[in-house]
C-alpha positions in Angstrom: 0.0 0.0 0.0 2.9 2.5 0.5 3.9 2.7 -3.3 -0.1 3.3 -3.8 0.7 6.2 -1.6 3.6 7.2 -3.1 2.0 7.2 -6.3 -1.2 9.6 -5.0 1.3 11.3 -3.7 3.7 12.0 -7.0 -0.2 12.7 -8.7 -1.1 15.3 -6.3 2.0 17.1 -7.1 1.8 17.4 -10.4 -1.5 18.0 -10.1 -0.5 21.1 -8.5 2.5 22.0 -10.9 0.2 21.7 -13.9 -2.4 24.1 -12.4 0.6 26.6 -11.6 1.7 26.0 -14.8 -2.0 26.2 -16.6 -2.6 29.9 -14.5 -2.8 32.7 -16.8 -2.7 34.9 -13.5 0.6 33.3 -12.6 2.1 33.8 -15.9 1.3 37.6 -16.1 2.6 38.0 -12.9 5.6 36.9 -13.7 5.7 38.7 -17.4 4.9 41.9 -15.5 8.0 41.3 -13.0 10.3 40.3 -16.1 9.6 43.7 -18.0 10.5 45.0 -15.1 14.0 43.8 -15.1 13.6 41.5 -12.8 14.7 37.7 -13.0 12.0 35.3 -10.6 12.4 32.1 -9.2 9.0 30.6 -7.7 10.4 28.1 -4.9 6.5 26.8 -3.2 6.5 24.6 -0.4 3.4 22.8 0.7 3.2 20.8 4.0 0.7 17.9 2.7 -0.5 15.4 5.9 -1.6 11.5 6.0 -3.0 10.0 8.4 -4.8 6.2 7.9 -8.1 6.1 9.1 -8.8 4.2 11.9 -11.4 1.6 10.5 -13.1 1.2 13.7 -13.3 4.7 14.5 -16.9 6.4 13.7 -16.9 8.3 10.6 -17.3 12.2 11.2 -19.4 13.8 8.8 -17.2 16.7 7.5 -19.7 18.5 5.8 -21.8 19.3 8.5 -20.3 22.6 10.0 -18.6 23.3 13.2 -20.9 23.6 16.3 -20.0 27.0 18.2 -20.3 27.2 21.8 -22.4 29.8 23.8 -18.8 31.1 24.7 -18.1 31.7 20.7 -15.6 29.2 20.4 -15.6 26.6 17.6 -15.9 23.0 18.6 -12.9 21.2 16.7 -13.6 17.9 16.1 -11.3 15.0 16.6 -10.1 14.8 12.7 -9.5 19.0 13.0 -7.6 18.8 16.0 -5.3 16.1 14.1 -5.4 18.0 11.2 -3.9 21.3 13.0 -1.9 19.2 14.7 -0.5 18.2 12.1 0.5 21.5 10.4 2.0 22.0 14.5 -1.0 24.4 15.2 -2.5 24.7 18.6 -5.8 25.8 19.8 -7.1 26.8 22.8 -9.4 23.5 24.2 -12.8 25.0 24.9 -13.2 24.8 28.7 
């Protein structure tokens, strides 16, 4: 299953270098720094997370929207909280 991963994996970024690549906004950008004199090197980085789902877990339904609190805090739900985690974000637990 890890080279199926890979694979996804070596899709999603070209996925994402072909839609750079396809973006007339992009492109004009750059022209308009280049007649400028300017030389420009795009360096992106992207911080892309796994995790496997646990089978026996219940299935959160991520469409339905976050539930505030009557404090006006957002209720993160388990799969948020991993996925800020993740990108090494903390938030304040809801007390």
């Amino acid at each position: 299953m890890e080279e199926r991963l890979k694979s996804l994996m070596q899709d999603l970024g070209n996925a994402i270098n072909e839609s750079l690549s396809d973006s007339e906004r992009i492109a004009e950008a750059i022209g308009e720094i280049k007649r400028a004199g300017y030389d420009v090197f795009l360096v992106l980085e992207a911080t892309i997370g796994f995790n496997k789902r646990d089978e026996d877990a219940p299935e959160e339904d991520m469409a339905e929207p976050r539930e505030i609190g009557a404090s006006g805090r957002v209720r993160f739900t388990t799969q948020d909280q991993r996925f800020l985690k993740a990108l090494r974000i903390t938030a304040d637990e809801e007390v």
